[in-house]
C-alpha positions as CSV (number, residue, x, y, z in Angstrom):
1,X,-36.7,-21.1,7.3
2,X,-33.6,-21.5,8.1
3,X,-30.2,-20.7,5.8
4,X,-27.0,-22.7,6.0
5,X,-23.6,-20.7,4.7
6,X,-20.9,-23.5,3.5
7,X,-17.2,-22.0,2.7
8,X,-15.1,-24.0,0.5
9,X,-12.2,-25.8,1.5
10,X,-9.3,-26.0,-0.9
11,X,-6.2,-28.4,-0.7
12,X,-3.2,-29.4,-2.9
13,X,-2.4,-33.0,-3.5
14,X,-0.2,-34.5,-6.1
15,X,-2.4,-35.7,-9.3
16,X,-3.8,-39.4,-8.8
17,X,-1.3,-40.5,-11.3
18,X,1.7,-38.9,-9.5
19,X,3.0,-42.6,-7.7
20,X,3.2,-44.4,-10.9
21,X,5.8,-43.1,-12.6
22,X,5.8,-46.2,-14.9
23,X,2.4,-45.6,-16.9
24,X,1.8,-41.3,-15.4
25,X,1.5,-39.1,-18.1
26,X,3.4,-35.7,-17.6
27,X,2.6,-33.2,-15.4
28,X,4.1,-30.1,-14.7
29,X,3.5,-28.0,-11.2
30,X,2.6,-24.3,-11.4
31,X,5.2,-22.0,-11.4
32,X,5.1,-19.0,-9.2
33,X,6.5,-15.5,-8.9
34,X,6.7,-14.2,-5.5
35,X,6.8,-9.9,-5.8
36,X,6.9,-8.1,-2.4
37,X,5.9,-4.8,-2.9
38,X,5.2,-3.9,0.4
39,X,5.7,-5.3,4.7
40,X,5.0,-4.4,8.0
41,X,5.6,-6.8,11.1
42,X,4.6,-10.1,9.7
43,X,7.3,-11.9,7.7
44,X,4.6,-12.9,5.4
45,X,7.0,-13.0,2.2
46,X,9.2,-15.5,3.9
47,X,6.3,-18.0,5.4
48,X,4.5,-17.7,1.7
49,X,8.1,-18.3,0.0
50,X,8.5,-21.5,2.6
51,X,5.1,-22.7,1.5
52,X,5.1,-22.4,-1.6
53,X,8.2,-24.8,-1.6
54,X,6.8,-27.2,0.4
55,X,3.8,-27.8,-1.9
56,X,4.8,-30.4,-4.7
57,X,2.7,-28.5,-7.5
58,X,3.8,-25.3,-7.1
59,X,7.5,-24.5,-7.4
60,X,9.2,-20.9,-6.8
61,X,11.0,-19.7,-9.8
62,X,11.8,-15.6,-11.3
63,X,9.3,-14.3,-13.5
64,X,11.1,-14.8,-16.9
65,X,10.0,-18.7,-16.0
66,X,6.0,-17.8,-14.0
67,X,2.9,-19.0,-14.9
68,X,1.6,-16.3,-12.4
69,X,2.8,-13.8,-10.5
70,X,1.8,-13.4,-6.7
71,X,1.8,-10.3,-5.5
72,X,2.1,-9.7,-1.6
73,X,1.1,-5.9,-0.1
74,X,1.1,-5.7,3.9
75,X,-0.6,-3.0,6.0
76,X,-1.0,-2.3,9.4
77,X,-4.3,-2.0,11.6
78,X,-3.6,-2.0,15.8
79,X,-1.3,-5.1,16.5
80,X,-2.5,-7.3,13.2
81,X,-1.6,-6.5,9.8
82,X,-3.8,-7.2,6.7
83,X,-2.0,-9.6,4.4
84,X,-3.3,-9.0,0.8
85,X,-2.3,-11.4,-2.3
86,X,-3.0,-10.6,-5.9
87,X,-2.4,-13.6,-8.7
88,X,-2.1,-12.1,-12.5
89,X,-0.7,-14.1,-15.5
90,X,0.7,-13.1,-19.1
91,X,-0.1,-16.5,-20.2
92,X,-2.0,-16.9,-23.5
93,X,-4.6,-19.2,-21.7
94,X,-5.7,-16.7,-19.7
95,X,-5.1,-18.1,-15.7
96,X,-7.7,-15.7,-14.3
97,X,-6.6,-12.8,-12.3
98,X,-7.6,-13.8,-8.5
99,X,-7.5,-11.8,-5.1
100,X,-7.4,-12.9,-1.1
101,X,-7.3,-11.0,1.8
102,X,-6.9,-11.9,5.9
103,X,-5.9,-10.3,9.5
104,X,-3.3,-11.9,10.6
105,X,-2.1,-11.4,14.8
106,X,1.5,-9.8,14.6
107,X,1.9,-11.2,17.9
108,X,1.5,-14.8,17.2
109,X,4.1,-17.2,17.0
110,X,5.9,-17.9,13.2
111,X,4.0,-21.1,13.3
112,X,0.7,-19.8,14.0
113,X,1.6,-16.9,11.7
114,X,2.6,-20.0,9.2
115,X,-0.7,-22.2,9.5
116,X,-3.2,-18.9,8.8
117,X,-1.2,-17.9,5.6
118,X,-1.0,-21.4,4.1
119,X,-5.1,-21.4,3.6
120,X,-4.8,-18.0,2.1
121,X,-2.5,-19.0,-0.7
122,X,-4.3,-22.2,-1.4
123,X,-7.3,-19.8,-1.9
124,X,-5.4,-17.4,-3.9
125,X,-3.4,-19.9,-6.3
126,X,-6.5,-22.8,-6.9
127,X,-8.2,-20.9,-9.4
128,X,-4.6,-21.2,-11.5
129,X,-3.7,-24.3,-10.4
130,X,-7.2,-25.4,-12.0
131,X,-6.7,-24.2,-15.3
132,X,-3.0,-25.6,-15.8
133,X,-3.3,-28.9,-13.3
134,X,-7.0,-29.6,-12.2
135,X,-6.4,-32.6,-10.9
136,X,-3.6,-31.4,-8.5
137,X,-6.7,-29.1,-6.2
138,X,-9.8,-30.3,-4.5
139,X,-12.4,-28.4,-3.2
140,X,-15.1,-29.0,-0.5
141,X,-17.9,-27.5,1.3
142,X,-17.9,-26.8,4.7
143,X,-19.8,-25.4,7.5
144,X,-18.2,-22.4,9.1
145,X,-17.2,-22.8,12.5
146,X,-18.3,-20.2,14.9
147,X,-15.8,-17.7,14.9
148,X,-14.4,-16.1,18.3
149,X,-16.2,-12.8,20.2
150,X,-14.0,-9.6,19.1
151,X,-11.8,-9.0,21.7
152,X,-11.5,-5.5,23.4
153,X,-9.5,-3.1,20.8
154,X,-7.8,0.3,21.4
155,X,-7.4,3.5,18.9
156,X,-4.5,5.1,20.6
157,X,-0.6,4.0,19.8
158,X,2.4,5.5,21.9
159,X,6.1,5.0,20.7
160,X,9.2,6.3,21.9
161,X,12.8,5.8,20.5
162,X,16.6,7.2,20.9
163,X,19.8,6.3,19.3
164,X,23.3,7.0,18.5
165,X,25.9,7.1,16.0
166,X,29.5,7.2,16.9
167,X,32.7,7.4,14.8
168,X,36.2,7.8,17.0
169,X,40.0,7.8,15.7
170,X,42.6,10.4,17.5
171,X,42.1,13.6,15.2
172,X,38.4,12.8,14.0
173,X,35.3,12.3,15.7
174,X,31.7,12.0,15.3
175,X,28.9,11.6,17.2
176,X,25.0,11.3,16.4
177,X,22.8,11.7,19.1
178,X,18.6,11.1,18.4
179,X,15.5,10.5,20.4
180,X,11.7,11.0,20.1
181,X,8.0,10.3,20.9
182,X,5.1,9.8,19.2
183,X,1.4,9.5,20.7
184,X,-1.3,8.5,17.9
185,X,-4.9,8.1,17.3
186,X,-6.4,6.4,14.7
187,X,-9.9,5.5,14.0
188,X,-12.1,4.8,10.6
189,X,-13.3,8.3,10.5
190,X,-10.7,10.2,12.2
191,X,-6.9,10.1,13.4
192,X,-3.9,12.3,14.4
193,X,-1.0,12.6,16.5
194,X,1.5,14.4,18.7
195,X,4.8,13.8,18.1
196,X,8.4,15.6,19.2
197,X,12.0,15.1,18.3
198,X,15.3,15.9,19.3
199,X,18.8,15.4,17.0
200,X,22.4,16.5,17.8
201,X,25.2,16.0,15.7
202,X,28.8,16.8,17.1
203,X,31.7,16.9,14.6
204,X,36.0,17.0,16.0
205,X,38.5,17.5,13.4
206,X,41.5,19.4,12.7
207,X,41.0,23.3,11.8
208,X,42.5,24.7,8.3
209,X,45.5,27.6,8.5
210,X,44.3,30.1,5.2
211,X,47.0,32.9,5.1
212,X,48.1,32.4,8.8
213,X,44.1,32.2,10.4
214,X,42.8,29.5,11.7
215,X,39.6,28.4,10.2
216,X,37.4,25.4,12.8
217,X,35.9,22.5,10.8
218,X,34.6,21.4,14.1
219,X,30.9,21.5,14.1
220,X,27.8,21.2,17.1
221,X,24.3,21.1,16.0
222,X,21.2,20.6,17.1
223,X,17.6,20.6,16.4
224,X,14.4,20.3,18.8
225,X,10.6,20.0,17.1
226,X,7.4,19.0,17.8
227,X,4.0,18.8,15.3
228,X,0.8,17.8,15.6
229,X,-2.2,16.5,13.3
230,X,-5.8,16.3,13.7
231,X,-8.0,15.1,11.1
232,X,-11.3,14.1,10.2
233,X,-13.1,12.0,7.1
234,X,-16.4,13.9,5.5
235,X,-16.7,10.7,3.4
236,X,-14.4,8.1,1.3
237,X,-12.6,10.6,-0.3
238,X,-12.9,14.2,1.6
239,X,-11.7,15.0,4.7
240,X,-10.9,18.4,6.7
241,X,-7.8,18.6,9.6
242,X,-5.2,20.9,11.0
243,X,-1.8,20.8,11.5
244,X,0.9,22.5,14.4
245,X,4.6,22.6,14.0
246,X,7.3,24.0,15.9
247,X,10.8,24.2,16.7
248,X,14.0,25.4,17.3
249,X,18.2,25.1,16.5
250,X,21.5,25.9,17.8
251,X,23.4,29.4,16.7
252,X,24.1,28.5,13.3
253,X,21.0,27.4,12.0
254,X,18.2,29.1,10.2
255,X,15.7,29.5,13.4
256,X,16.4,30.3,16.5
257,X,12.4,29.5,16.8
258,X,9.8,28.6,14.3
259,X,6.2,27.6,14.2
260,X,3.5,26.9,11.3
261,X,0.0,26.5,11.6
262,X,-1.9,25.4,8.7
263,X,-5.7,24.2,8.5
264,X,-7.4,22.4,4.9
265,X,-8.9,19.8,3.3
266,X,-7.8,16.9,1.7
267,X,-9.4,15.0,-1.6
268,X,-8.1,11.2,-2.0
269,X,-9.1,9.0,-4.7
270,X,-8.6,6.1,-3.1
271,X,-10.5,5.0,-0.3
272,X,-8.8,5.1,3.6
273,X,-8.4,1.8,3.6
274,X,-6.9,0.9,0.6
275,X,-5.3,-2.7,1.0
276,X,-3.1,-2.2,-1.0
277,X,-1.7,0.8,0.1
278,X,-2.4,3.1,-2.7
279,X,-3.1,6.7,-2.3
280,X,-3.5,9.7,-4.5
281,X,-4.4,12.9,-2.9
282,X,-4.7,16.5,-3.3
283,X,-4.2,19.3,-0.5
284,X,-4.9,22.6,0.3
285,X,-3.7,24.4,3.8
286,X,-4.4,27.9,4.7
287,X,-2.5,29.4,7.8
288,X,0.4,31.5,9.3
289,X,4.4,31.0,10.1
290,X,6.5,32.4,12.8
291,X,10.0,32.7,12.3
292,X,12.6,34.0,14.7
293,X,16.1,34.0,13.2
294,X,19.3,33.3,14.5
295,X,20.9,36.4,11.9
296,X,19.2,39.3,10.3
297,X,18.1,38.3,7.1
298,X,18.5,40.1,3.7
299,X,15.3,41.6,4.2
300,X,16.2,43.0,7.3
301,X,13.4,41.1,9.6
302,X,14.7,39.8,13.0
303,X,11.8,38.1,12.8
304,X,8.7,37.4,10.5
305,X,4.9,36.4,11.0
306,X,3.1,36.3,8.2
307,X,-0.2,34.3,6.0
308,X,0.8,31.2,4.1
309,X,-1.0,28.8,1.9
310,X,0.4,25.3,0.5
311,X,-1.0,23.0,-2.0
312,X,0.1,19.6,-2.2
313,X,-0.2,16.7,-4.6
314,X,0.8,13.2,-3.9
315,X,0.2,9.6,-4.1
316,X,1.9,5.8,-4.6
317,X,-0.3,3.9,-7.0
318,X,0.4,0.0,-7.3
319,X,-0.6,-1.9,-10.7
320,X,0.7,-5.3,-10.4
321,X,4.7,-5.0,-12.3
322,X,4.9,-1.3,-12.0
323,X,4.9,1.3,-9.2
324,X,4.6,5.2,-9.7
325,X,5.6,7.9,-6.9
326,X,4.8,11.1,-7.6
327,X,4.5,14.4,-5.1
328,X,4.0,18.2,-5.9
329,X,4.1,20.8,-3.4
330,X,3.4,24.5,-3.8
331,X,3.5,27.1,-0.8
332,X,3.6,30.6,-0.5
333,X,3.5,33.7,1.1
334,X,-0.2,34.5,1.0
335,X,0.1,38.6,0.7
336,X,3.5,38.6,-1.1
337,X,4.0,35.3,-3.2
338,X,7.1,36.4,-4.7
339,X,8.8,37.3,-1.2
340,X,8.4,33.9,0.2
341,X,7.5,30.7,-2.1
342,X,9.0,27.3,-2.7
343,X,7.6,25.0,-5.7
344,X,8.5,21.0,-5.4
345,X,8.4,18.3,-7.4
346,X,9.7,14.7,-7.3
347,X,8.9,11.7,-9.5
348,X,9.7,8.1,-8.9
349,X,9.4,5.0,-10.9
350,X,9.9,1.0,-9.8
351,X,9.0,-1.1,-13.2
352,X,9.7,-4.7,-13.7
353,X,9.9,-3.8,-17.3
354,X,10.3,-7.7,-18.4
355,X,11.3,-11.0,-17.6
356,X,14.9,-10.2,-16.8
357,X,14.6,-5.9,-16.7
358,X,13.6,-4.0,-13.8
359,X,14.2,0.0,-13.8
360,X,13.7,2.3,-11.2
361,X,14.5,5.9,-11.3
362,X,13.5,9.1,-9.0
363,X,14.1,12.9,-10.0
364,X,13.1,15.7,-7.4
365,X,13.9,19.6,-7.7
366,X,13.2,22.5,-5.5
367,X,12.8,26.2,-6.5
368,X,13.0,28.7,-3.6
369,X,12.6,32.2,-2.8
370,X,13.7,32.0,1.4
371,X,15.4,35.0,2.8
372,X,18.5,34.1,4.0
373,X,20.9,35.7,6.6
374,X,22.4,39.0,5.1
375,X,25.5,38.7,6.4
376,X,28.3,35.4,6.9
377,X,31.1,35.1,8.7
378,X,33.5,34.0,5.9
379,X,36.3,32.3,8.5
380,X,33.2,30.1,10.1
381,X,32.9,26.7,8.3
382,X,29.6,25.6,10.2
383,X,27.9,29.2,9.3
384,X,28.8,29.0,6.0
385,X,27.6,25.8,5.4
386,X,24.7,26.0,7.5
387,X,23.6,29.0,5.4
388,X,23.0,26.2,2.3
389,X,19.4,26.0,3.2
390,X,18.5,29.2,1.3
391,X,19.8,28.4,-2.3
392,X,17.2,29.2,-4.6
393,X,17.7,25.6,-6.8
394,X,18.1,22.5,-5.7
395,X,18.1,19.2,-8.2
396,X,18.2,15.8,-6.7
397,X,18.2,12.5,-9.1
398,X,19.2,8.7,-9.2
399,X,18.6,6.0,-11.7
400,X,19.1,2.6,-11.7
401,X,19.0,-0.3,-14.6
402,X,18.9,-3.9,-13.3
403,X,19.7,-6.2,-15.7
404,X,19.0,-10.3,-14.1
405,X,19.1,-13.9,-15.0
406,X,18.4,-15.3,-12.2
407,X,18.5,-19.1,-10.8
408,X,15.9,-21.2,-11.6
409,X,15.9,-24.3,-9.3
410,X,14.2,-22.1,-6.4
411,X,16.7,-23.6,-3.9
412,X,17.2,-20.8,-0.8
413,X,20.5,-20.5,0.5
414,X,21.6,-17.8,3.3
415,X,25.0,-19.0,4.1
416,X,28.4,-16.7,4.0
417,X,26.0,-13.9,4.0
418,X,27.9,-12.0,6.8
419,X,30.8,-10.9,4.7
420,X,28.9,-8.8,2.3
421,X,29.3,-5.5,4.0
422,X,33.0,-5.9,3.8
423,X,32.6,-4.4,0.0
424,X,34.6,-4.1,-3.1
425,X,37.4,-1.9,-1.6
426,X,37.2,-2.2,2.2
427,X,40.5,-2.9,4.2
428,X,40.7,-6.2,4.3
C-alpha cells in the first residue's frame, strides 16, 4: 500500500466578474491590519506590507477600517529566522482565527526572501478571504515536491563589537568609548555563553570656583566585566544552570573588583520555543559575592564575601492587541537579609486599546539596603556622584497616550524623511 500526501495550493485572483464592470455586482477586497510586534534580520513586515499591496483583494488600511488583523512575531534560530503570522477578526461574522508558520534563510536575497513569504500569507489570509470574497481564492491539491537534504548546521555563535561616541566644542568634550565579545552555544536542550565588555566614558568641562576652591566637573570612568551562563532543560518547562560574573571600575566607582556566582533552577510556562516569543518564568539562584571596594564602606569592610540568594520573576506574554511586561527580582544576603537586600519590580503595558487608542505605560522601583562608602570627598564632583548607586529608593516611570486617525488609502510614502531629526527647537 502505498500513501500519497497532497498539500494545498492557494492563490488570489480577482472574482470572475471583476472585468465587466458594466453588469459586476459589488465586491469589496479584504482589508488588512498589518501589527509588528516583534523582528529579527528578515524585513518580513516590509515584504508582507509590499504584498499585501500588490494583491487586488486585499488592501492595507489601520485597524479602525480591518476586517482582520495580521499579526507578524519574528525569532531567530542559527542564520534563518521563523516568521510566524497570526489572523484574528472582531467582525460579527466571525472570519476564523488562522495561524502559519515558515524558516525563512536571513541570508537570501530580498527577492527570494519576497517569493517564500508571499505563499505564507496567501495561507494565512484564504480562510478570511473565503468567508468575506470566496470567489476571489482557489485552492488545489498538489503533490509535494521532494524537499532538499538538511544542510550541515552549527550550535555555536561568536560576535564581537566596538564603538564610539564623541561630542567636541572648545570648553566641552565628551567621549564614549565601547567594545565587547560574545561566544554562545545554543542547542534544544541546552545553551550558554561567555561574554566580556569594556566601556569608558571621558567628560572635559570647565571646574566650578565655591568660596575661592576649585571644584573639577571633569570626569574619567571606566568599567571592565565579563559573565558567563551554562544551562540545561530537565523538560519543557524545568531547567537547572549556573551563572559567573565579574568585574571591575576606575577609582571612583563602587568596586575596585567584584564577582558573583550563583547556581538554580528555572520554571517557564511556556515552552523553549515559543514562536511567538512569549515567556514567563520563575527563578531561584543560590551562591556567593565578592566585593573589593574602592572606599571603606559604612560598615567598615574593605572588602566582603558573603552567601546570597535571588529570586526572580519575569516574562513578555503576547495576546494579539495587547502586550504585558512584567519582572520581579528579590536578592539577599543569605545569613543577614537585612544587611544586604535589594527588592525590584517593574511593570510594562503596550495595548492597542481601540481602533484609534494605543497606550503604553512602564513603572519600575528599587528598594535597597547596599553599604555604601563611609566617607566622600565633598569638593569631588565624580565621587559624589558616583556614590548615587547606594540610595536606598529609586522610582523610574513613563507613560504614553497615543491618540491616531490615520490615512486610509494605504499609499506608502518615504520621501523628505531625512529632516525629521532636525526637531521642534533645533538650530536651524
Amino acid at each position: 500500500m502505498h500513501a500519497v500526501l497532497a498539500l494545498f495550493t492557494i492563490t488570489f485572483s480577482g472574482p470572475a466578474w471583476a472585468e465587466d464592470a458594466a453588469q459586476a455586482p459589488s465586491w469589496s477586497p479584504l482589508r488588512v491590519a498589518l501589527e509588528c510586534q516583534s523582528a529579527y534580520r528578515v524585513d518580513a513586515c516590509t515584504l508582507l506590507r509590499g504584498a499585501i499591496t500588490e494583491q487586488k483583494v486585499l488592501r492595507s488600511v489601520p485597524r479602525s477600517e480591518a476586517d482582520v488583523t495580521l499579526f507578524v512575531n519574528v525569532t531567530g534560530a542559527g542564520n534563518d529566522d521563523r516568521v510566524y503570522l497570526r489572523v484574528t477578526s472582531e467582525r460579527k461574522d466571525a472570519l476564523p482565527l488562522f495561524e502559519q508558520f515558515a524558516v525563512i534563510d536571513s541570508r537570501q536575497t530580498v527577492e527570494e526572501q519576497r517569493a517564500a513569504l508571499q505563499p505564507l500569507l496567501a495561507r494565512a489570509l484564504a480562510p478570511a478571504l473565503l468567508v468575506v470574497n470566496p470567489q476571489a481564492v482557489r485552492i488545489s491539491l498538489v503533490v509535494p515536491t521532494a524537499t532538499e537534504a538538511p544542510s550541515a548546521t552549527r550550535a555555536y555563535g561568536f560576535s564581537v563589537w566596538a564603538g564610539a561616541w564623541t561630542s567636541w566644542t572648545e570648553d566641552y568634550q565628551y567621549r564614549n568609548y565601547w567594545t565587547g565579545a560574545n561566544l554562545r552555544q545554543v542547542k534544544a536542550d541546552r545553551s550558554g555563553y561567555l561574554s566580556t565588555s569594556f566601556d569608558r566614558n571621558v567628560e572635559r568641562q570647565p571646574s566650578l570656583r565655591i568660596n575661592g576652591e576649585e571644584v573639577s566637573l571633569s570626569s574619567d570612568g571606566y568599567e571592565a566585566s565579563g559573565q558567563s551562563l551554562y544551562e540545561r532543560n530537565l523538560g519543557e518547562r524545568w531547567a537547572v544552570g549556573g551563572m559567573l560574573r565579574a568585574g571591575l571600575t576606575d577609582p571612583e566607582g563602587a568596586y575596585a573588583r567584584a564577582a558573583r556566582a550563583h547556581v538554580g533552577a528555572d520554571y517557564n510556562w511556556f515552552p523553549s520555543d515559543d514562536p511567538r516569543g512569549n515567556r514567563a518564568a520563575l527563578t531561584y539562584l543560590l551562591g556567593g559575592m565578592y566585593n573589593d571596594y574602592n572606599q571603606i564602606n559604612v560598615l567598615g569592610e574593605e572588602t566582603a564575601l558573603l552567601p546570597t540568594h535571588l529570586l526572580i520573576a519575569g516574562g513578555n506574554v503576547k495576546v494579539d492587541r495587547m502586550e504585558l511586561n512584567l519582572d520581579l527580582g528579590l536578592g539577599a544576603e543569605l545569613l543577614h537579609p537585612s544587611r544586604r537586600y535589594e527588592a525590584y519590580g517593574s511593570v510594562g503595558m503596550d495595548w492597542r486599546i481601540g481602533d484609534h487608542v494605543d497606550l503604553r505605560f512602564n513603572v519600575s522601583a528599587l528598594q535597597q539596603a547596599i553599604p555604601g562608602p563611609a566617607t566622600i570627598d565633598l569638593t569631588n564632583f565624580e565621587e559624589v556622584r558616583r556614590a548615587s548607586y547606594a540610595q536606598p529608593l529609586q522610582l523610574d516611570g513613563n507613560f504614553n497616550l497615543h491618540l491616531h486617525w490615520d490615512p486610509t488609502n494605504g499609499v506608502q510614502n518615504n520621501r523628505f524623511e531625512n529632516v525629521e531629526w532636525l526637531g521642534g527647537t533645533s538650530t536651524f
